[in-house]
C-alpha positions as CSV (number, residue, x, y, z in Angstrom):
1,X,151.7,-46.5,58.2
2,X,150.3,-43.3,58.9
3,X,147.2,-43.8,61.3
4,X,143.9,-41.6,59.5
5,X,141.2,-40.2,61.4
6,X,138.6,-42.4,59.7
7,X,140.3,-45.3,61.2
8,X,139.8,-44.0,64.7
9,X,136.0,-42.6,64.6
10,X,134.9,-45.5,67.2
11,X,137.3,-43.4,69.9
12,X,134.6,-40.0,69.3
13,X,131.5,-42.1,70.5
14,X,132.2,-40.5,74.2
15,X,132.1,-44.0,76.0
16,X,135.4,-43.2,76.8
17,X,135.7,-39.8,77.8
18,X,139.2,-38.2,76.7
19,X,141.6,-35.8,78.1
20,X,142.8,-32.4,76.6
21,X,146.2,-30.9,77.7
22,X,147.0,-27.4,76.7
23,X,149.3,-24.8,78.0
24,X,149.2,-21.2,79.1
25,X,151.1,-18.5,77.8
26,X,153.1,-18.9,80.7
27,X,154.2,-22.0,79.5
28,X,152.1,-24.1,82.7
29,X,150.2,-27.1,81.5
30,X,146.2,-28.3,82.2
31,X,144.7,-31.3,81.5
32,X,140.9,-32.0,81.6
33,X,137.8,-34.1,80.8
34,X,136.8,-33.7,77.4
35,X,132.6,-34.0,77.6
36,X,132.3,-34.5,73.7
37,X,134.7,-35.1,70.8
38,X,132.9,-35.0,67.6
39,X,134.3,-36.4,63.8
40,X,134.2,-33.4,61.4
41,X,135.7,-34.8,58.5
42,X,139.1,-36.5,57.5
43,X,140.9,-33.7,58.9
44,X,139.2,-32.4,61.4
45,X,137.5,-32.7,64.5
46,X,135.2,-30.5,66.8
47,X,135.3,-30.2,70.8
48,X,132.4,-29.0,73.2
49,X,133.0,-25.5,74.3
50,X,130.8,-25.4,77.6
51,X,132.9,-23.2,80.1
52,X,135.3,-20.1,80.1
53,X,137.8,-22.2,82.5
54,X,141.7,-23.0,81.9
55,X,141.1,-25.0,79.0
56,X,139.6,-21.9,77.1
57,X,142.0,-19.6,78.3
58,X,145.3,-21.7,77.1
59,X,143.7,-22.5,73.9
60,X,143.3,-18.9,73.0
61,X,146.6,-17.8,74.3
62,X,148.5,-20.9,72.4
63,X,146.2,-22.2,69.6
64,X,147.7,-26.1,69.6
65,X,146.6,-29.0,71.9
66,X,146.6,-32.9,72.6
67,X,143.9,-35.0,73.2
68,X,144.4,-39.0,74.7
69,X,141.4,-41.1,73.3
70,X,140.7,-44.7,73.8
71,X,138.8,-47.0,71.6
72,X,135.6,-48.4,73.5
73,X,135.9,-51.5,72.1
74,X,140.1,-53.0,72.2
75,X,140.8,-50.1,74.2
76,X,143.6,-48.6,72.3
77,X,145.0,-45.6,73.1
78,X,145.8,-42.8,70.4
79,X,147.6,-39.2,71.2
80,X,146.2,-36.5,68.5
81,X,147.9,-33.2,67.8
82,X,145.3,-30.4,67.3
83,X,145.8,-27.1,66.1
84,X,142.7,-24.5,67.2
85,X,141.4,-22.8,64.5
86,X,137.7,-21.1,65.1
87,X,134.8,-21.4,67.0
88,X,130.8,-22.3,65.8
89,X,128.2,-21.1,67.9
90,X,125.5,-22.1,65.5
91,X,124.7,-24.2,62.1
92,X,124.5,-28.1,62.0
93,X,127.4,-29.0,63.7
94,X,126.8,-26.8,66.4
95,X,123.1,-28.0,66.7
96,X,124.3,-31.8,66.1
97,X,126.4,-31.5,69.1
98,X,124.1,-29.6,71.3
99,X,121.7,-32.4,70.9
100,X,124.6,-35.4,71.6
101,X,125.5,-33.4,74.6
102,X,122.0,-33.0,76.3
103,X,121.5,-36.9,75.6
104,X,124.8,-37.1,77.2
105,X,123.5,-35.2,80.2
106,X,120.4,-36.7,80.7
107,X,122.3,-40.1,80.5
108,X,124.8,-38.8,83.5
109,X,122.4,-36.7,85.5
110,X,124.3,-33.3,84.6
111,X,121.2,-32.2,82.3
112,X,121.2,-28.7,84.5
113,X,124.8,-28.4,84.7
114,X,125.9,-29.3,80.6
115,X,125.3,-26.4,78.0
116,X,127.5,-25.7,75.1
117,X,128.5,-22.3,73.7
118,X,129.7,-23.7,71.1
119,X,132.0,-26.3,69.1
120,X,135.8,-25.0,68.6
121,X,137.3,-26.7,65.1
122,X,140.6,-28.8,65.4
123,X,143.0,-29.5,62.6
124,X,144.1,-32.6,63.3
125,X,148.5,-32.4,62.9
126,X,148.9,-36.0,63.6
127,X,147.8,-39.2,65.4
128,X,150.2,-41.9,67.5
129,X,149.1,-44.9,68.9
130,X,150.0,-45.6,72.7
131,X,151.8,-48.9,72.8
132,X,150.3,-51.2,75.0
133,X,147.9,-54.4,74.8
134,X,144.7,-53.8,72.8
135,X,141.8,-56.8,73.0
136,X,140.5,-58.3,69.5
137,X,138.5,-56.0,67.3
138,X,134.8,-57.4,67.6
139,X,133.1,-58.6,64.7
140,X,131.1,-56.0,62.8
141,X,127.0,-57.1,64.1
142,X,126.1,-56.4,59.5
143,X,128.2,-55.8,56.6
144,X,127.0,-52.7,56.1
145,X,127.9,-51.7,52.7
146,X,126.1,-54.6,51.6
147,X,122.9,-53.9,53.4
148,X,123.2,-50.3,51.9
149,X,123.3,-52.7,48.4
150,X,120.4,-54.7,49.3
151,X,118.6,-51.7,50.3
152,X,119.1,-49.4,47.4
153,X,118.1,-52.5,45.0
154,X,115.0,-53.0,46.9
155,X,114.1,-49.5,47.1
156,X,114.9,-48.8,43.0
157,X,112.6,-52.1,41.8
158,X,109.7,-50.2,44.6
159,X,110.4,-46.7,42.9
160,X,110.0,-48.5,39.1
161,X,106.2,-49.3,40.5
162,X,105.7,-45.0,40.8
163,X,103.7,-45.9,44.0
164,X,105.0,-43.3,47.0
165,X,103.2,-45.8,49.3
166,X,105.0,-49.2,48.3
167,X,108.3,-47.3,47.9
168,X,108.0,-45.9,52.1
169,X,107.0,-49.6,53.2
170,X,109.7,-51.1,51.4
171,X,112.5,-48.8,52.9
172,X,111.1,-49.3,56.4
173,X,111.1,-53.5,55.2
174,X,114.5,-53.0,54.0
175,X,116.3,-51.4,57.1
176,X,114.3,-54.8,59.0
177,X,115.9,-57.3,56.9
178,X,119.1,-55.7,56.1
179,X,120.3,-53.5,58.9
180,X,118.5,-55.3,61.5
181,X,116.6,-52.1,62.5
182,X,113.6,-52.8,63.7
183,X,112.1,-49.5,65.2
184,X,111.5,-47.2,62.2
185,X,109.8,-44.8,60.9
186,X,109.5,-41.2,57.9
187,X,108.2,-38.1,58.4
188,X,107.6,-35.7,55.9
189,X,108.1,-32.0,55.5
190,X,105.1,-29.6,55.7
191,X,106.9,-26.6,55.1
192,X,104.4,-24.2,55.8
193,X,103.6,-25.6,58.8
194,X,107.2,-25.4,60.1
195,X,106.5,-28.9,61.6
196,X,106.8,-32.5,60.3
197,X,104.0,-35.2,60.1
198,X,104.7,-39.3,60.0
199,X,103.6,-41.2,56.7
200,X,105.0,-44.7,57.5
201,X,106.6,-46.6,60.3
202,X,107.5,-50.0,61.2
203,X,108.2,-52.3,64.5
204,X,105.5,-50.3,66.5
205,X,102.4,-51.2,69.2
206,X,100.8,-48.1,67.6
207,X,101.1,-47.1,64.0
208,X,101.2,-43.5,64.6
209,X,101.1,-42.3,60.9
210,X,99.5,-38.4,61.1
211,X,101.4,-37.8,63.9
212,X,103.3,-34.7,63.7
213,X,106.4,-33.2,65.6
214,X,108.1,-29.2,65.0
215,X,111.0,-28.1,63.4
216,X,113.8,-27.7,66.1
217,X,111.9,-30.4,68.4
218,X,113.7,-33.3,69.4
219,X,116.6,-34.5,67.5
220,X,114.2,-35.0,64.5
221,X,113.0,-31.8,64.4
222,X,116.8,-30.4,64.0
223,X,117.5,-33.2,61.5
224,X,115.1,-31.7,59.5
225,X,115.9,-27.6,60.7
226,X,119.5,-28.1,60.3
227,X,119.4,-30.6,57.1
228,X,122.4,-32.6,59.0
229,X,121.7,-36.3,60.7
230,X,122.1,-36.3,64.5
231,X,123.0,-39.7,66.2
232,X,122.4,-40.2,70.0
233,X,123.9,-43.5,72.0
234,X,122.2,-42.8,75.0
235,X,118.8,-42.7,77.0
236,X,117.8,-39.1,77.0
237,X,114.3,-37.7,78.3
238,X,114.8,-34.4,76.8
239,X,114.6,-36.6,73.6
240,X,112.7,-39.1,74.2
241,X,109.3,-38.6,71.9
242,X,106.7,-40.0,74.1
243,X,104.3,-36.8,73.2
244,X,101.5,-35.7,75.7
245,X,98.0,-35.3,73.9
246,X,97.3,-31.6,74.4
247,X,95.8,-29.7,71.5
248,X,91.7,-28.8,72.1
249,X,89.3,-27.3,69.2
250,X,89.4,-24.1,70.4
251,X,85.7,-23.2,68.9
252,X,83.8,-26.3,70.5
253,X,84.9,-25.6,74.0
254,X,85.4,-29.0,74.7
255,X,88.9,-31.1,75.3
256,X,88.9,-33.0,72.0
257,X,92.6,-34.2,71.2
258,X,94.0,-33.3,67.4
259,X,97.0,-34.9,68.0
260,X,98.0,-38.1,67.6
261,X,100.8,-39.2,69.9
262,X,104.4,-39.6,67.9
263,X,105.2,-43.4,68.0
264,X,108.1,-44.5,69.9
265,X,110.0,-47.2,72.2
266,X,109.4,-46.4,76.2
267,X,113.3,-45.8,76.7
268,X,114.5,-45.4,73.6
269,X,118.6,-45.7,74.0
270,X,120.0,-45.1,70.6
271,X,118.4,-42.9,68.4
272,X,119.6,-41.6,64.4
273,X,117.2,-38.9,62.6
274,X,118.6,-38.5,58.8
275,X,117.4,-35.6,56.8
276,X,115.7,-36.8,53.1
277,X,116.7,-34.4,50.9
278,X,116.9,-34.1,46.7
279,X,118.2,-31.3,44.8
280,X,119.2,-29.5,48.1
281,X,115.9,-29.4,49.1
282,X,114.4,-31.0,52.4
283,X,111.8,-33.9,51.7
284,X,111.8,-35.3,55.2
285,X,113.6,-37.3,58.0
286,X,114.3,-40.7,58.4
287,X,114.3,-42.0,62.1
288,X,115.3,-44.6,63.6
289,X,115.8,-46.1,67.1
290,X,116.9,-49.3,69.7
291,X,116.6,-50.0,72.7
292,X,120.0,-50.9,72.9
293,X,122.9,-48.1,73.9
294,X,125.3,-47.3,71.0
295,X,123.1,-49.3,68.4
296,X,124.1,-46.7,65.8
297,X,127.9,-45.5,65.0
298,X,129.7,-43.4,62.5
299,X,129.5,-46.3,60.1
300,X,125.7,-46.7,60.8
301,X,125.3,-42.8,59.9
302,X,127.0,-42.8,56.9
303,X,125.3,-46.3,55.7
304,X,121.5,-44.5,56.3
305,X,123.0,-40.8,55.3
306,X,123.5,-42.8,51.8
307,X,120.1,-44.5,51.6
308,X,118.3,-41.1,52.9
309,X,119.7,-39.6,49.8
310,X,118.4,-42.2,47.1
311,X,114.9,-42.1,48.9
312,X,114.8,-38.3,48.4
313,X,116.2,-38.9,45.0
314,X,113.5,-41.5,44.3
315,X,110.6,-39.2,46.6
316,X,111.4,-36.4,44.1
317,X,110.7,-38.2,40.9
318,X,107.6,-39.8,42.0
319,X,106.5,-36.1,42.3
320,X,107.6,-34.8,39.2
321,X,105.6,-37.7,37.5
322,X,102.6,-37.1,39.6
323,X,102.7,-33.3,38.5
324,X,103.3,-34.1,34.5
325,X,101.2,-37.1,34.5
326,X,98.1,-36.4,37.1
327,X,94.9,-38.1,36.0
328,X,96.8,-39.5,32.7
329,X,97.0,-43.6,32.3
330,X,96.1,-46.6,34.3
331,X,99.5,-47.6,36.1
332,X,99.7,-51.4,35.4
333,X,99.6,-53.1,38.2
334,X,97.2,-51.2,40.4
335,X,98.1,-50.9,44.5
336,X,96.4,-49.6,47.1
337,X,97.5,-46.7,49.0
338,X,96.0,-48.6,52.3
339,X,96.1,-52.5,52.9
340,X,93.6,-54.5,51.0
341,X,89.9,-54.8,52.4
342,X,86.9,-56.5,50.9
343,X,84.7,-54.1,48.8
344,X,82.4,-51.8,50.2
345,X,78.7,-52.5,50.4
346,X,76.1,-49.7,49.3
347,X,75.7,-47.1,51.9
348,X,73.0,-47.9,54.3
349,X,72.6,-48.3,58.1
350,X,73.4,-45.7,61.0
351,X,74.6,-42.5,59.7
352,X,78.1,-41.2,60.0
353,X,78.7,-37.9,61.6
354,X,81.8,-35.9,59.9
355,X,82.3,-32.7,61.4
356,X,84.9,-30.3,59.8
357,X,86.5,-27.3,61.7
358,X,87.4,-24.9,59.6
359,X,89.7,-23.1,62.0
360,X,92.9,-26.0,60.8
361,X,90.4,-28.2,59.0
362,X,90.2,-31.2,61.6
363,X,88.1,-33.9,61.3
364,X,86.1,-36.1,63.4
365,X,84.6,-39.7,62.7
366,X,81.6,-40.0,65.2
367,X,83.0,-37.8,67.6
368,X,86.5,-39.5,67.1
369,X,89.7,-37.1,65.3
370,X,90.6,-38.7,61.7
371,X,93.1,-35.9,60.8
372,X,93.3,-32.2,60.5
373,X,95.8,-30.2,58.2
374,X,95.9,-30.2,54.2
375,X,94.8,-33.8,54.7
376,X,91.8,-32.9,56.5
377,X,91.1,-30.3,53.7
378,X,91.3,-32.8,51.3
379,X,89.1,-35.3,52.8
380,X,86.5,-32.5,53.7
381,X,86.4,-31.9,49.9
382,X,85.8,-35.9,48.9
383,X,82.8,-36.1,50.9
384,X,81.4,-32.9,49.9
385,X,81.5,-34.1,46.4
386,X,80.4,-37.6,47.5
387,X,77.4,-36.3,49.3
388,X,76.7,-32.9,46.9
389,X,77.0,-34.6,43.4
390,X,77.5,-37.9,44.1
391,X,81.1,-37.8,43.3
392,X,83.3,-41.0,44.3
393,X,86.2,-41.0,41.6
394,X,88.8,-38.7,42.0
395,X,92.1,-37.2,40.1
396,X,95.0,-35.6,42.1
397,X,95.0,-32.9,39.4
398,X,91.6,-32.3,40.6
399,X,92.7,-31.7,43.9
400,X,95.8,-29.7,43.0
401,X,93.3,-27.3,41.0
402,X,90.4,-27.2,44.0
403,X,90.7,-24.0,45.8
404,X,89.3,-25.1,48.7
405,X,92.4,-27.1,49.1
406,X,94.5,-24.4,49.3
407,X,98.0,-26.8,48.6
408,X,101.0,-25.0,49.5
409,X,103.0,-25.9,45.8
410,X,103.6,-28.2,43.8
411,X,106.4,-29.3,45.8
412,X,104.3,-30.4,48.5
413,X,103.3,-34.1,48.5
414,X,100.4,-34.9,47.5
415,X,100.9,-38.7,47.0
416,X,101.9,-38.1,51.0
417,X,99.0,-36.7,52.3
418,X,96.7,-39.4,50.3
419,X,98.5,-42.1,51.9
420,X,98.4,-40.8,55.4
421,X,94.8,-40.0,54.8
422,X,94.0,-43.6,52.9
423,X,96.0,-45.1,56.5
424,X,94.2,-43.0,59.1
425,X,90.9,-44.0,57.1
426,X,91.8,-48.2,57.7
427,X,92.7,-47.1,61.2
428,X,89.1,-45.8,62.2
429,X,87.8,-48.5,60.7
430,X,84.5,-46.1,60.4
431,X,83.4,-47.6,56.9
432,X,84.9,-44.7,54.3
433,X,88.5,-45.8,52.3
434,X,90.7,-44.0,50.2
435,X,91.9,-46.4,47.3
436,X,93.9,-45.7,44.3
437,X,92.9,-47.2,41.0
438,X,95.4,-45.6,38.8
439,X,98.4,-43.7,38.5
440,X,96.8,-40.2,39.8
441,X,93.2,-41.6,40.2
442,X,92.0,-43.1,43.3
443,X,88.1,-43.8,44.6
444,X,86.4,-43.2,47.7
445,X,84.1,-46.4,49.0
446,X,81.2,-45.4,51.7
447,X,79.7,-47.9,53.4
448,X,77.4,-46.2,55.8
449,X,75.1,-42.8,54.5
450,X,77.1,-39.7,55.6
451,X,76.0,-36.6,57.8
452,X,78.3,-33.6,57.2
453,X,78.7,-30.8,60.0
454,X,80.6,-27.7,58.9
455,X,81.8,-25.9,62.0
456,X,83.2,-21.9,60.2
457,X,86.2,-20.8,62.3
């Protein structure tokens, strides 16, 4: 039976490291370390470019190759038959094996020494197994295709509430109970800021939701760049996301922190970011992590690939109802974007101090950051209406129509940035919350009388 690539993906993970033999135009073999092998597709595969040495020179002169691999796991030993055929400097494979490779690195101490040009494209001509004596396959730690089952029926019965809030916990529940992944967490896209910002996570000290990481930074940030997932088996610091507090209000002159720090496990071994996308379009990433090496394989990718793509799909038509239906009917039964907390009592006792900077509309509780960003806009324009007309029930189509808003599109989530705002709220703990009461209707409860400060950039 012909052996497929498919069936050999476990010999790419780079536990293993394989060998490469090509030959000169003079006919003279080499053989040398391969730092990364990477699975293209069922024909192909990809190998790190890092140096001009023998290697490159042979495979240019004479375009074919063989490369010994050995599965990490019953250490078999397969002979591939490659053919060269081109060269990718850049794109998602490229970046997706850039970022394997500096985790790779970091792992092995060669973080100054490993940088790839770029990833040369194999057709794979055939495969042979070596004969010799293989140990037991282990057995698989999940069935995996039906956690992805259990997963997608969990997540359509959360979508059929059209809650954006119950639909994010539920994933995060779901990848707990059927995957076994404990560490979790989604970000969603804020286009216009080029940058992501977390709306849910699970398994962590710290909650973390309103944190908010670049596009290109860390292998989340190229998830989401490069729309392609990127899977790391290793401790790496260049990826690690334990985030220094730096950012200041630049108008205040004083060292306030904006940002809040990115949650994350102190070493952090295995680590899979999966772009959310629907219609082509990036939504988001979905991260997660262990603290054990090699927690994540091919199969583990694909699995979470699959799920990514019916939370997009499910992401996507929460918005479109939100922007047909905003401030329409009750939505039977009614949930809370934030957990539940007794009712507030009338405002009275010592003031709260919200001061607004309009420079990227952060906002401070007391002296203490809540959130900056289109959900600090937001929330500036709640308590203005609380405090100006008395204002404490609210429609999204309200906000999507306030200019002082300024939302990027329709496309941006609002549903997203109420949540993170309705969390931030419970987190403070500073007597204001953000609680929906309808399908596009929510009402703001104040407990203490508020003092607004307006700080003009």
């Amino acid at each position: 039976m012909k052996i497929t690539l498919d069936a050999i993906r476990g010999c790419l993970e780079g536990v293993i490291p394989g060998t490469l033999a090509t030959r000169g135009a003079d006919g003279v073999p080499n053989v040398a370390y391969l730092s990364q092998a990477q699975y293209v597709d069922g024909e192909h595969v990809a190998l790190s470019y890092q140096f001009f040495n023998t290697t490159r020179r042979n495979i240019l002169a004479y375009p074919y190759a063989r490369i010994a691999l050995i599965d990490p796991v019953s250490a078999a030993h397969y002979r591939l038959a490659l053919h060269y055929l081109r060269t990718e400097a850049d794109g998602p494979l490229f970046e997706n094996m850039k970022a394997r490779l500096a985790g790779i690195a970091s792992h092995t101490g060669m973080s100054g020494v490993f940088r790839l040009l770029g990833a040369d494209i194999y057709r794979v001509l055939d495969i042979e197994r070596v004969p010799g004596p293989t140990l037991p396959p282990s057995a698989p730690r999940r069935n995996l295709l039906a956690a992805l089952r259990a997963s997608a029926e969990r997540l359509c019965a959360s979508a059929e509430r059209f809650d954006l809030d119950h639909l994010l916990a539920d994933t995060l529940a779901g990848l707990e109970a059927n995957f076994d992944i404990r560490h979790a967490m989604v970000l969603m896209l804020d286009a216009p800021g080029a940058r992501l910002y977390t709306v849910a996570t699970r398994g962590y000290a710290e909650s973390g939701v309103g944190s908010e990481i670049a596009l290109g930074d860390g292998v989340i940030g190229v998830a989401a760049r490069e729309c392609t997932p990127i899977r790391i088996g290793h401790f790496t610091a260049e990826y690690a996301y334990g985030r220094a507090i730096r950012d200041s209000l630049r108008q205040s002159g004083l060292a306030v922190a904006t940002e809040i720090p990115l949650p994350g496990l102190p070493e952090s071994r295995s680590q899979l970011a999966v772009p959310i996308r629907a219609g082509g379009r990036p939504l988001g990433v979905l991260y997660v992590e262990s603290p054990l090496d090699l927690r994540f394989g091919y199969d583990d990718e694909d699995a979470l690939v699959t799920l990514a793509g019916a939370l997009g799909a499910a992401i996507r038509q929460l918005q479109q109802l939100a922007e047909a239906g905003d401030g329409g009917e009750r939505a039977p039964p009614p949930a809370s974007f934030a957990p539940s907390a007794p009712p507030a009592p009338p405002a009275a006792g010592k003031p709260l101090t919200i001061r607004h900077y309009g420079e990227n509309d952060s906002v401070f509780l007391d002296g203490d950051y809540l959130i900056k960003g289109v959900a600090g806009s937001i929330f500036w324009a709640l308590v203005r209406d609380y405090a100006d007309k008395g204002q404490d029930s609210f429609s999204n189509r309200e906000l999507r129509l306030d200019p002082r808003i300024r939302l990027p599109d329709l496309s941006d989530n609002l549903e997203a940035r109420l949540i993170l705002l309705a969390r931030r709220l419970v987190e403070r703990g500073a007597g204001l919350r953000v609680e929906k009461t309808g399908r596009g209707r929510f009402h703001l409860h104040v407990a203490r009388p508020l003092e607004l400060v307006d700080i003009a950039p």
